[in-house]
N, CA, C and O atoms as CSV, one atom per row, in Angstrom:
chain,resi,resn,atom,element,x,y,z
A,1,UNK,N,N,-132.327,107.418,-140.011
A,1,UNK,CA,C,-131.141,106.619,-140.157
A,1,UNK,C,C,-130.373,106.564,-138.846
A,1,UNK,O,O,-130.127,107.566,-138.175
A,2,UNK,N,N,-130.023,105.364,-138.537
A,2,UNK,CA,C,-128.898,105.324,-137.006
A,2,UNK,C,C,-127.209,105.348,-137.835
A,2,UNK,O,O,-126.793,104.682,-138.783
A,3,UNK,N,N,-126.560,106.380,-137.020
A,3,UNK,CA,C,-125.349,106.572,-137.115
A,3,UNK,C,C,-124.701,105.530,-136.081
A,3,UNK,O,O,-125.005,105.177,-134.941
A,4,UNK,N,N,-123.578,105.158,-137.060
A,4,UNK,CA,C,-122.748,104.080,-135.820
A,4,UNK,C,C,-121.817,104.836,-135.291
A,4,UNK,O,O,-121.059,105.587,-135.906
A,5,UNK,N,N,-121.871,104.616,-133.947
A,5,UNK,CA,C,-120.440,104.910,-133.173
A,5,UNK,C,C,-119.083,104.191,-133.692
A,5,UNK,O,O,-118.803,102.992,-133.722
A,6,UNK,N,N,-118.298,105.384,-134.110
A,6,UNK,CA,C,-117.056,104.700,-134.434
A,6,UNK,C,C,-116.249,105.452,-132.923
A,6,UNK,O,O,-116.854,106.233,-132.188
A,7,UNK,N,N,-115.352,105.181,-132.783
A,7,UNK,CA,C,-114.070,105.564,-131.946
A,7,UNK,C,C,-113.036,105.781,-132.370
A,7,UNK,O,O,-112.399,104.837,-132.837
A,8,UNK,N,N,-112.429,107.224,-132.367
A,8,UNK,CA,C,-111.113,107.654,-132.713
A,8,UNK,C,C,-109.761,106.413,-132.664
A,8,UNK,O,O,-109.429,105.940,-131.577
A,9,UNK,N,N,-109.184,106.057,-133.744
A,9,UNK,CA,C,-107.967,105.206,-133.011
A,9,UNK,C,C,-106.739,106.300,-133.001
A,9,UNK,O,O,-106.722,107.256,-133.776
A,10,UNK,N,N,-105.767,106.054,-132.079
A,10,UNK,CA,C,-104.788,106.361,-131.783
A,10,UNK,C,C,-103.732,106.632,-132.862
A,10,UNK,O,O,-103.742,105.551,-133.449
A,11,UNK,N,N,-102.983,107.265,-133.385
A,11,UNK,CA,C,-102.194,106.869,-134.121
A,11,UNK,C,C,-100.872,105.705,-133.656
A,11,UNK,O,O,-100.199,105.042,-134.445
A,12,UNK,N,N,-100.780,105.713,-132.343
A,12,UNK,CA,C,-99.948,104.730,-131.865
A,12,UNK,C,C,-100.236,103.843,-131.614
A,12,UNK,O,O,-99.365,103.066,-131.222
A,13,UNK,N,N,-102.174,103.218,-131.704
A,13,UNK,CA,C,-102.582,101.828,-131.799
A,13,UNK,C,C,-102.145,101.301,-132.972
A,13,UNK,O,O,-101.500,100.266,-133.138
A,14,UNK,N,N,-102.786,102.568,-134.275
A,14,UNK,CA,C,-102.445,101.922,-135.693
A,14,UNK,C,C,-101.117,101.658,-135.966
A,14,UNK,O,O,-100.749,100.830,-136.799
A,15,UNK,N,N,-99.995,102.703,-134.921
A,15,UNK,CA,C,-98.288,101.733,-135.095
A,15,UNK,C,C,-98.065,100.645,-134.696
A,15,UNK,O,O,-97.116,100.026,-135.176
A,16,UNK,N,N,-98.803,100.122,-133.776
A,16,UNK,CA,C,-98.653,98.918,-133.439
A,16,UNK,C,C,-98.947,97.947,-134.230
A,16,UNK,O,O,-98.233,96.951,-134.353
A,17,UNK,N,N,-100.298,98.184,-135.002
A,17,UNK,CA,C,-101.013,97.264,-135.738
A,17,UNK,C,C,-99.836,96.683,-137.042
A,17,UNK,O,O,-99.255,95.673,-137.440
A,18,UNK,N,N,-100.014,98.154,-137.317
A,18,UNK,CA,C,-98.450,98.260,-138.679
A,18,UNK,C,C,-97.158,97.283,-138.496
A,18,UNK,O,O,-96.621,96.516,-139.295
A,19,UNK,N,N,-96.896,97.567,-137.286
A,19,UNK,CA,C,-95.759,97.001,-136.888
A,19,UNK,C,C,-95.533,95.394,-136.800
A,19,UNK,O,O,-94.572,94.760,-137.236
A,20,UNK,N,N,-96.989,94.775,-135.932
A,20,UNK,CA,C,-97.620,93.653,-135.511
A,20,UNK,C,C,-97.742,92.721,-137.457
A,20,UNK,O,O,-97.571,91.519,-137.658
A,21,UNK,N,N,-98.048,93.714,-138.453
A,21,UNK,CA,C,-97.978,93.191,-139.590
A,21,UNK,C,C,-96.277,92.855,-140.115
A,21,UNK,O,O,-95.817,91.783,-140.509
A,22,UNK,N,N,-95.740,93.880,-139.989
A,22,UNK,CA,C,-94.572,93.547,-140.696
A,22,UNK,C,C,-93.586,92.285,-140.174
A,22,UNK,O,O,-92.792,91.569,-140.784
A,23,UNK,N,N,-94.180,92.366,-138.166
A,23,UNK,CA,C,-93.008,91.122,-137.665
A,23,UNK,C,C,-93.942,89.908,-137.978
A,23,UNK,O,O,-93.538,88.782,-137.690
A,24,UNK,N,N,-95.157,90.077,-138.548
A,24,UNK,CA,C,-95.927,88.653,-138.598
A,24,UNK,C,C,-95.258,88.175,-140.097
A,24,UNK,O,O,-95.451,87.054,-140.568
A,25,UNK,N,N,-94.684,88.915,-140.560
A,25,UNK,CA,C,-94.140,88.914,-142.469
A,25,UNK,C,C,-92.873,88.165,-142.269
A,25,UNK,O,O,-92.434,87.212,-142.914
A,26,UNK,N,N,-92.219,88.983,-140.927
A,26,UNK,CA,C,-91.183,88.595,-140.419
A,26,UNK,C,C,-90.811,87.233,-140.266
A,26,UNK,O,O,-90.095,86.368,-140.771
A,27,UNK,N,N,-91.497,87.403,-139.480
A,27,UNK,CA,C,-91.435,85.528,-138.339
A,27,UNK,C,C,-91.849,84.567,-139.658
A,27,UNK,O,O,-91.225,83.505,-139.650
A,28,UNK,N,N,-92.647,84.703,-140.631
A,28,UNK,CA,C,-93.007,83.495,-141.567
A,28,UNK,C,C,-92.181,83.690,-142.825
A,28,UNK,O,O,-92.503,82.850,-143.666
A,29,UNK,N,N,-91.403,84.359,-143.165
A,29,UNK,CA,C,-89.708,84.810,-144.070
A,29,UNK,C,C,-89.138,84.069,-143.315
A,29,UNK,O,O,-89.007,82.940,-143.789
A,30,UNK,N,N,-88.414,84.306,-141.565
A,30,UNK,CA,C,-88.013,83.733,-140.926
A,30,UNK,C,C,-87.585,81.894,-140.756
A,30,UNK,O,O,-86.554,81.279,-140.482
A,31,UNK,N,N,-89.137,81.476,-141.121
A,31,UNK,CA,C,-89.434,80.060,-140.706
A,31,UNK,C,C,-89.663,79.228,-142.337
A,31,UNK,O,O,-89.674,78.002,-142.224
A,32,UNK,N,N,-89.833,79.738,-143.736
A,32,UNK,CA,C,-89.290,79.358,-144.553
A,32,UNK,C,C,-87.487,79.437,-145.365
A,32,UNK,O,O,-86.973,78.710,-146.215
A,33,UNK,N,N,-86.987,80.575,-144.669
A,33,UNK,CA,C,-85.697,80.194,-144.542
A,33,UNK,C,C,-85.227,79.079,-143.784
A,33,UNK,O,O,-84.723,78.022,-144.163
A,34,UNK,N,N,-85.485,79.508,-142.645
A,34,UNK,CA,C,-85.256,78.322,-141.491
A,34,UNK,C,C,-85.141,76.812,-142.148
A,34,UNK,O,O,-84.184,76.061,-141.956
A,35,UNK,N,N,-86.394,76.481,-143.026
A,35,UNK,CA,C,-86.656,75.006,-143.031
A,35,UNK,C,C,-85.758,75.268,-144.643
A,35,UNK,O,O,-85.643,74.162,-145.173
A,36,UNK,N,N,-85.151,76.325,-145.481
A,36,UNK,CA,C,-84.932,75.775,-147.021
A,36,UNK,C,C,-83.076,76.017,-146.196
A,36,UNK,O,O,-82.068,75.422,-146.577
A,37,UNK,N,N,-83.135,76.863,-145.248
A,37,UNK,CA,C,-81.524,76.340,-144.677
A,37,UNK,C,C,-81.165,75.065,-143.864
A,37,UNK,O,O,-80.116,75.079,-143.220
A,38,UNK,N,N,-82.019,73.885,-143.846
A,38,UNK,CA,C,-81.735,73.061,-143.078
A,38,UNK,C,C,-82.207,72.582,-141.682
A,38,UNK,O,O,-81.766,71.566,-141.145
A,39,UNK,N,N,-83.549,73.757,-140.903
A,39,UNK,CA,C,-83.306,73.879,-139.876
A,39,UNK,C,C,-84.740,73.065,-139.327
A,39,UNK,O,O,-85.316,73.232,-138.252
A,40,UNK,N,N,-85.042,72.284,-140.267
A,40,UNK,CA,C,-86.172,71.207,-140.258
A,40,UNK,C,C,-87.640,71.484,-140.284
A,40,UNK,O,O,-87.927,72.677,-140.393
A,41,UNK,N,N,-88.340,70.885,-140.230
A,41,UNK,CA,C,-89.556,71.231,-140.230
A,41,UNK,C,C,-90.318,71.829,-138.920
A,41,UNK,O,O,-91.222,72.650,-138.766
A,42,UNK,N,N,-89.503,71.006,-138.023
A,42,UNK,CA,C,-90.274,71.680,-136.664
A,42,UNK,C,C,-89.926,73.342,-136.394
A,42,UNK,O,O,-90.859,74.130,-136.242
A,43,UNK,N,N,-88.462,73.811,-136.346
A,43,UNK,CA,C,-88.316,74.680,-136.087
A,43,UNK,C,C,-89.333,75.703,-137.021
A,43,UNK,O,O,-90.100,76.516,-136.506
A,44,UNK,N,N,-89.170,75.478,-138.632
A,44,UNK,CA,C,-89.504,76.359,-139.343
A,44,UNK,C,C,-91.324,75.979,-138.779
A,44,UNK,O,O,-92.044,76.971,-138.662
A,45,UNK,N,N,-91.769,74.993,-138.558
A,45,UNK,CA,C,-93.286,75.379,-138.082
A,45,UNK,C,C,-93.770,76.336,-137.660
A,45,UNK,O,O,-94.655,77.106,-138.034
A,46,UNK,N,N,-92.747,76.205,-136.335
A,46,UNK,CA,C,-93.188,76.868,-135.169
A,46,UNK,C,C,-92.953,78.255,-135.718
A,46,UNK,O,O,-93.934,78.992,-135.621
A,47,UNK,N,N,-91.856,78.785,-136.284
A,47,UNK,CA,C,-92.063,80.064,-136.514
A,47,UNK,C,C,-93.145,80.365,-137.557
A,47,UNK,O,O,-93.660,81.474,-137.703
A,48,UNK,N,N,-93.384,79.467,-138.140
A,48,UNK,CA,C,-94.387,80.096,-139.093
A,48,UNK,C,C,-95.892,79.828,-138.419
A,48,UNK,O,O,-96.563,80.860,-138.430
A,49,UNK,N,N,-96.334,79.085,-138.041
A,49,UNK,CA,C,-97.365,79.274,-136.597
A,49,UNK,C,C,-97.153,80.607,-136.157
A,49,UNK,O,O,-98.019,81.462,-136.341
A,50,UNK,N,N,-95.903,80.899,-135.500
A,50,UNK,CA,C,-96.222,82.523,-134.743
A,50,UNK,C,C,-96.174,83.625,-135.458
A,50,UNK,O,O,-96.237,84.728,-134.915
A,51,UNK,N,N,-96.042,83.457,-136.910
A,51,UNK,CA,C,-96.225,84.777,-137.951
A,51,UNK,C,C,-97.314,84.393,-138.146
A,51,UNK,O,O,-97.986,85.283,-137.625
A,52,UNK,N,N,-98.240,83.415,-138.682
A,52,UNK,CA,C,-99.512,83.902,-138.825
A,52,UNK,C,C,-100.321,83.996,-137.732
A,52,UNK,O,O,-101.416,84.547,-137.848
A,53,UNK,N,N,-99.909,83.486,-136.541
A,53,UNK,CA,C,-101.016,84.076,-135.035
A,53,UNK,C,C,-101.047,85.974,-135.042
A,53,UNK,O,O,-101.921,86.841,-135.038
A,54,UNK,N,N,-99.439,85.922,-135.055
A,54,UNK,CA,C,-99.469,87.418,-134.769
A,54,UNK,C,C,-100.370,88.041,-136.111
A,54,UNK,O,O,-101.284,88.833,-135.886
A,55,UNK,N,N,-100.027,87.607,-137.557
A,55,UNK,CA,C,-100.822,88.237,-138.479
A,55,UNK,C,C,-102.458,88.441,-138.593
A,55,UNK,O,O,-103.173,89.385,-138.928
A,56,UNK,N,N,-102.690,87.105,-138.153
A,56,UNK,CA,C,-103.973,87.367,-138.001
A,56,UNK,C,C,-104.562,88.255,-136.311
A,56,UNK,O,O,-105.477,89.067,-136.175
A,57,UNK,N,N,-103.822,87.812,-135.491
A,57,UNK,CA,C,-104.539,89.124,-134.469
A,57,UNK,C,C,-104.237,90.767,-135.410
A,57,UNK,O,O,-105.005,91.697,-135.660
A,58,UNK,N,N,-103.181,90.605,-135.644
A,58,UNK,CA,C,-103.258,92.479,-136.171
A,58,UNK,C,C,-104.157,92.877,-137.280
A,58,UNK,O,O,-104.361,94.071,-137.503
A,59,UNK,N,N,-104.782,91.813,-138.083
A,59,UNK,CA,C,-105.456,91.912,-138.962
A,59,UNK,C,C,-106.774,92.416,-138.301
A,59,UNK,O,O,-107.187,93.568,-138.429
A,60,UNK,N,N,-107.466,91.320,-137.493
A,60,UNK,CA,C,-108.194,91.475,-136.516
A,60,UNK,C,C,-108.377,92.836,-135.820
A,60,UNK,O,O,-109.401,93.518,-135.870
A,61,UNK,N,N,-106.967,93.206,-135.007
A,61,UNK,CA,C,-107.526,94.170,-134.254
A,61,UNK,C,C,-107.461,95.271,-135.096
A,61,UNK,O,O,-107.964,96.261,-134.564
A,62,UNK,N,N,-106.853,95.546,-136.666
A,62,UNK,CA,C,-107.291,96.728,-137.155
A,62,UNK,C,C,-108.847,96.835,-137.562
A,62,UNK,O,O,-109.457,97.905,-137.552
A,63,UNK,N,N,-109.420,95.584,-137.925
A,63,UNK,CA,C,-110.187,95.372,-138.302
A,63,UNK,C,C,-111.450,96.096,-137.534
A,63,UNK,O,O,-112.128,97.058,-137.895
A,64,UNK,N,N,-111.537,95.128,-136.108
A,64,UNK,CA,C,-112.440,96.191,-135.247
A,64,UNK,C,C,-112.349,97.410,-134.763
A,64,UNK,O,O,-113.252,97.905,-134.089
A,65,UNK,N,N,-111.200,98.052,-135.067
A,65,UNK,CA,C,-110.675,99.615,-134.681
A,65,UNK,C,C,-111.189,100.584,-135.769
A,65,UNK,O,O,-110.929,101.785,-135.699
């Protein structure tokens, strides 16, 4: 049988990762307020574009860690 190399993660990579989740929760809370307070569609896009970029990289990089 071949054993896979895993690599120790950090506990301060996985805070990041953690963290990288909650402001991606953030930013897309953020950008449906945004657009149900008035603040149109573009603004609330864009923030919700950058909550799920960031969500999906942290997803990602826990993923390969």
């Amino acid at each position: 049988m071949s054993e896979q190399k895993t690599t120790p993660v950090s506990r301060r990579h996985r805070v990041y990762q953690i963290v990288g989740i909650v402001l991606a929760v953030l930013f897309l809370a953020l950008g449906v307020a945004a657009y149900l307070a008035g603040g149109g569609p573009i603004i609330a896009a864009i923030a919700v574009i950058g909550g799920l970029a960031v969500l999906i990289v942290s997803i990602i990089t826990m993923v390969r860690s």
